[in-house]
C-alpha positions in Angstrom: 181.3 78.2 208.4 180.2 77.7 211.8 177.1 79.0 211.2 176.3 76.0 209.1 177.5 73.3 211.3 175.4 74.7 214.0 172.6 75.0 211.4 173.0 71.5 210.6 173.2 70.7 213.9 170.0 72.2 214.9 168.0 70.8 212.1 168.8 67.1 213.4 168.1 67.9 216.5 165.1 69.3 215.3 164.4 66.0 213.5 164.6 63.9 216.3 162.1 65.8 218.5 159.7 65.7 215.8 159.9 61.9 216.1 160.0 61.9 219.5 156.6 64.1 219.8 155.4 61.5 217.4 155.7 58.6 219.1 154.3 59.9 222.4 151.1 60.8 220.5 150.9 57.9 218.5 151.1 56.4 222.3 148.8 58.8 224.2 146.2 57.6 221.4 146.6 54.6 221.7 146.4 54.5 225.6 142.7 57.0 225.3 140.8 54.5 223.2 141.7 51.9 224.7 138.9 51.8 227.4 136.1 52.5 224.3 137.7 49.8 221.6 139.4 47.3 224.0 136.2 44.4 223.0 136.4 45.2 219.0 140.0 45.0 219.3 140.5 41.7 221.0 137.6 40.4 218.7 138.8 41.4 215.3 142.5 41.4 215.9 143.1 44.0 219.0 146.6 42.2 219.0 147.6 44.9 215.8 147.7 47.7 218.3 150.8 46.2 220.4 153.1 45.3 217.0 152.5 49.1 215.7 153.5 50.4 219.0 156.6 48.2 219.1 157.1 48.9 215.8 157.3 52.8 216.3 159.0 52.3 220.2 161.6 50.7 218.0 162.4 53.1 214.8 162.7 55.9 218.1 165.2 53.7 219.3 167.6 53.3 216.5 167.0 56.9 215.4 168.4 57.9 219.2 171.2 55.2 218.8 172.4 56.6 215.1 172.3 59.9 216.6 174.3 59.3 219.8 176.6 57.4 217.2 176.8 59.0 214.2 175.2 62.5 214.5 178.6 64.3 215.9 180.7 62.4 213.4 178.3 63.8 210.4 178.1 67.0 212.1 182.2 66.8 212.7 183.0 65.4 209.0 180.6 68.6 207.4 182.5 70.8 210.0 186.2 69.7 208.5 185.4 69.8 204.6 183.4 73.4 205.4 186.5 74.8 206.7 189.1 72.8 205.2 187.3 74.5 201.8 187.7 78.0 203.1 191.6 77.4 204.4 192.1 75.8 200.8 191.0 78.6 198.7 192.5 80.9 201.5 196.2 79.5 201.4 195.8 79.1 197.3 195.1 82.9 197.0 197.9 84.1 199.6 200.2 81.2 197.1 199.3 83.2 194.2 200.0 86.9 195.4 203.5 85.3 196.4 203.9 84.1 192.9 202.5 87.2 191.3 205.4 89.5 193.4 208.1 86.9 193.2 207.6 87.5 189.4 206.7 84.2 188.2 205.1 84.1 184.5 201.8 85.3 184.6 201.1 81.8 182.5 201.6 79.6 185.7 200.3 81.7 188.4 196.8 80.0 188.0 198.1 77.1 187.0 199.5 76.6 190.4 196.9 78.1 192.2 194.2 76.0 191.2 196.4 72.7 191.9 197.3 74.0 194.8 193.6 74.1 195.5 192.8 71.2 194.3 195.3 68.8 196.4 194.4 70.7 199.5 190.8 70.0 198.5 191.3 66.6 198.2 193.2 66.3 200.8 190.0 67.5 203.2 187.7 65.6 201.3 189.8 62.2 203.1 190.0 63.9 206.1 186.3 64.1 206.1 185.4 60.7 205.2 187.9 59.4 208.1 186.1 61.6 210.5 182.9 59.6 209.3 184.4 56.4 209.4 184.9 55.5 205.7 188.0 53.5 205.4 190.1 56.4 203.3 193.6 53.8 202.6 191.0 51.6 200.6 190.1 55.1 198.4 193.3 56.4 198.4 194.6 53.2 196.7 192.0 53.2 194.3 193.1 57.1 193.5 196.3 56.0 193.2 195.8 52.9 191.1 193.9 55.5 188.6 196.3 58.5 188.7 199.0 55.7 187.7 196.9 54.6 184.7 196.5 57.9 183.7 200.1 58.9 184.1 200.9 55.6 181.8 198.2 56.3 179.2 199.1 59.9 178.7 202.9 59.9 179.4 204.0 62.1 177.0 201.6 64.3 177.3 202.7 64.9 180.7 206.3 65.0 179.9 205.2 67.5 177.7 203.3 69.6 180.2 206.2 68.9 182.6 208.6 70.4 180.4 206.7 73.4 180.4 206.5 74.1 183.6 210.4 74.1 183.6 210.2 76.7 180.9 208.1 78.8 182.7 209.9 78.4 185.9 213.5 78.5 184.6 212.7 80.8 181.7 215.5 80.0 179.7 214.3 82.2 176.5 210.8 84.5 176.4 208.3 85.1 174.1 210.3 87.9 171.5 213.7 86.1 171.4 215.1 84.2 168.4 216.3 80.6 169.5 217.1 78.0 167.8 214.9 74.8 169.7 213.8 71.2 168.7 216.4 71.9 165.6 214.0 75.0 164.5 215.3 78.3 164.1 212.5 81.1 164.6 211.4 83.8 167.0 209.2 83.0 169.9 206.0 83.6 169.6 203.8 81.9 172.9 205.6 79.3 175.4 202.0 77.5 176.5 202.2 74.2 178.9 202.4 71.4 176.4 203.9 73.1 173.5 206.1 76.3 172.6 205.4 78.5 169.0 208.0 79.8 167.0 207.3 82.1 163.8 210.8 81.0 161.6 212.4 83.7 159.3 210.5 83.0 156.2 206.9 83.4 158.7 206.1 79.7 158.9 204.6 78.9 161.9 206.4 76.3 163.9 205.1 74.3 167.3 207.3 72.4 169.0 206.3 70.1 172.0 207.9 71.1 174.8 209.3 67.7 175.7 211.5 68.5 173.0 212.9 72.0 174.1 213.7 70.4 177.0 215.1 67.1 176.2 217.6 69.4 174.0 220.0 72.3 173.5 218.7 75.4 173.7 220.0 78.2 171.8 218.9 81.4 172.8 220.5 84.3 170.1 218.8 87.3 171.5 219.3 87.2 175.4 222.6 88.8 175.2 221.9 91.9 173.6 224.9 91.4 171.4 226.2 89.2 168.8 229.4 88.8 167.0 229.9 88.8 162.9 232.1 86.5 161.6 233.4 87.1 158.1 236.5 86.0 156.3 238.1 88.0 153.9 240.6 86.6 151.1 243.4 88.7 149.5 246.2 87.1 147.0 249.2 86.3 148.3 250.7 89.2 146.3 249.2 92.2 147.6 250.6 94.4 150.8 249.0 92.3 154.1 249.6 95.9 155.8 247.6 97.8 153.3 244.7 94.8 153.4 244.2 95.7 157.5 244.0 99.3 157.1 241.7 99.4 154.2 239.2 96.7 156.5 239.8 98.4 159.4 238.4 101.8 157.3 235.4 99.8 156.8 235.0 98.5 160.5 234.9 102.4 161.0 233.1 104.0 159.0 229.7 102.0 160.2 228.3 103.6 163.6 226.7 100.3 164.3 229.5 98.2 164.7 230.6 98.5 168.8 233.8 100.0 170.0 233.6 97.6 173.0 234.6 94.8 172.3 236.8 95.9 170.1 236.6 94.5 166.5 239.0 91.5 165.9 240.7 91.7 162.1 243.7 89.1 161.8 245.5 86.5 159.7 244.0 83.2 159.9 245.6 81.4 157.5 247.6 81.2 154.4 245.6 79.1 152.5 246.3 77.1 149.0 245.5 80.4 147.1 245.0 83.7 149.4 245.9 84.9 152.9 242.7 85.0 154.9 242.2 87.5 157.1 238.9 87.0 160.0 237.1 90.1 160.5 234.9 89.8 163.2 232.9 93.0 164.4 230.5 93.1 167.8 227.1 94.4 167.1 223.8 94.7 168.5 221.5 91.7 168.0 218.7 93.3 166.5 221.7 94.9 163.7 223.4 91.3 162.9 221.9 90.8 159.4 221.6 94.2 158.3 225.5 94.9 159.5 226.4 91.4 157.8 224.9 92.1 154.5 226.7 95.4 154.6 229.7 94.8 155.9 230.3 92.0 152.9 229.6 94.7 150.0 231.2 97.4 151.4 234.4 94.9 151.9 234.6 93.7 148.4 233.8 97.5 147.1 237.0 98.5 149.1 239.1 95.8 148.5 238.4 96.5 144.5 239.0 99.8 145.1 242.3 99.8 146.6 243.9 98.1 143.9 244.1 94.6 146.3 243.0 91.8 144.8 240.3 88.7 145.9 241.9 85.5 144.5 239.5 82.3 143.0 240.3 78.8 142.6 242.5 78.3 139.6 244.9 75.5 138.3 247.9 75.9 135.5 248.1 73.0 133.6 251.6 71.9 132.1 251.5 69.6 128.9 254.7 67.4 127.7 254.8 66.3 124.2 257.4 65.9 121.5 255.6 67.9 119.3 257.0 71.8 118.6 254.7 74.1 120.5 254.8 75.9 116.9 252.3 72.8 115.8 250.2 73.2 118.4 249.9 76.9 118.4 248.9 76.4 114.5 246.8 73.7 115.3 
């Protein structure tokens, strides 16, 4: 980088003793035949000589004063955005291996890497211009002025793409997990910066914009690793409550994929208007819920049956007064 400033540099300089040898020709010409032309001159308009002579005494003078004035500036302001550049892109590479080992998603890494750049770049790009002499709080205000009618005119896009950020950062679910998000259930299939895609369980695919995962709960059924079953079983009011446990809990163990730890919960919940209800509510892995569920309710109603206990259903006895003999009615 300092190779180019002092390039620069030395190509001015160059420049001005170009001019400079100019001039002094331009002068020593004019001082030679001046002796040979001096009556031709003063009879058809000698007088020229002097304003062309003035004329190129003066462009040598500004040149010198726009160089005293502004050459180190130019040469200063190239100097600052040359390096600035270099510790930009620097610093924004050493950000992104610190990133990269502090395990952030591979998603944002370059995401914050190239802002990073960016700002820094920008911020250089000012310093530059102030080294010059440009008045910078005049552009800064007109950057801000348009960053803020940006922000307004896409609002929620950006709430959007702030929202993923968060969910990259925070990482409150990962691509592979069922959730339930933006009141969709499905399994996560890409969390990207303005929207997240979920596959539901009948395959339709669902996006949802992260504003909305965000601005909501977040139910997450997978990063547990476990899950619990909650089933209800109903037996009548006459059969053995004793005999109803043992012949679940038979069930409970008989199926290796129910966990021993925690331990299955069977109780009494309720006497209802028709049945005792007994919860049954086994711990299992999360990628076994449905399959154990399905099971678990066939191979409960098969035992029950079985056993001799019975499953009660809604019934009602209806009572009829009349006068007339029920041996009528029964012939009616």
């Amino acid at each position: 980088m300092m190779e180019n400033g002092l390039r620069i540099g030395r190509r001015v300089a160059g420049a001005a003793t170009w001019l400079a040898a100019m001039v002094s020709s331009t002068a020593l010409g004019v001082q030679a035949g001046g002796a040979d032309a001096a009556a031709p001159s003063q009879a058809s308009g000698g007088a020229a000589q002097t304003p062309t002579w003035d004329t190129f005494q003066a462009v040598a003078s500004r040149v010198y004063e726009m160089l005293a004035e502004y050459g180190l500036k130019v040469l200063g302001a190239i100097l600052i955005f040359l390096i600035g550049r270099y510790v930009a892109g620097v610093l924004s590479r050493i950000l992104s291996r610190i990133l990269t080992k502090a395990k952030v998603d591979p998603t944002l890494v370059p995401f914050i890497e190239n802002l990073s750049y960016t700002a820094m770049l920008v911020f250089v790009v000012v310093a530059a211009l102030d080294r010059v002499g440009v008045q910078t709080a005049s552009f800064i205000a007109v950057l801000g002025a348009a960053g803020l009618a940006v922000g307004l005119a896409l609002q929620g896009s950006l709430a959007n793409f702030a929202s993923g950020v968060l969910l990259l950062v925070f990482k409150p679910f990962r691509v592979g997990d069922f959730v339930e998000i933006g009141g969709v259930k499905g399994t996560v299939q890409a969390i990207q910066i303005f929207n997240t895609v979920i596959n539901s369980p009948d395959n339709i695919r669902i996006v949802v914009p992260n504003g909305q995962v965000t601005g909501g709960t977040i139910s997450n059924y997978t990063v547990n690793g476990t899950r619990r079953v909650d089933l209800v079983v109903s037996v009548s009011y006459g059969d053995d409550l004793q005999k109803a446990r043992r012949v679940i809990d038979g069930v409970l163990s008989s199926d290796p994929r129910i966990l021993a730890d925690p331990a299955p919960v069977v109780a009494v919940h309720e006497m209802a208007s028709s049945s005792i209800n007994f919860v049954v509510r086994p711990w299992v892995k999360t990628a076994d819920y449905w399959k154990v569920y399905w099971d678990l309710t066939e191979k409960l109603k098969v035992a029950i049956d079985d056993n001799g206990l019975t499953i009660p259903f809604p019934q009602q006895d209806v009572h009829i007064k009349t006068d007339v003999p029920i041996s009528v009615l029964k012939s009616a």
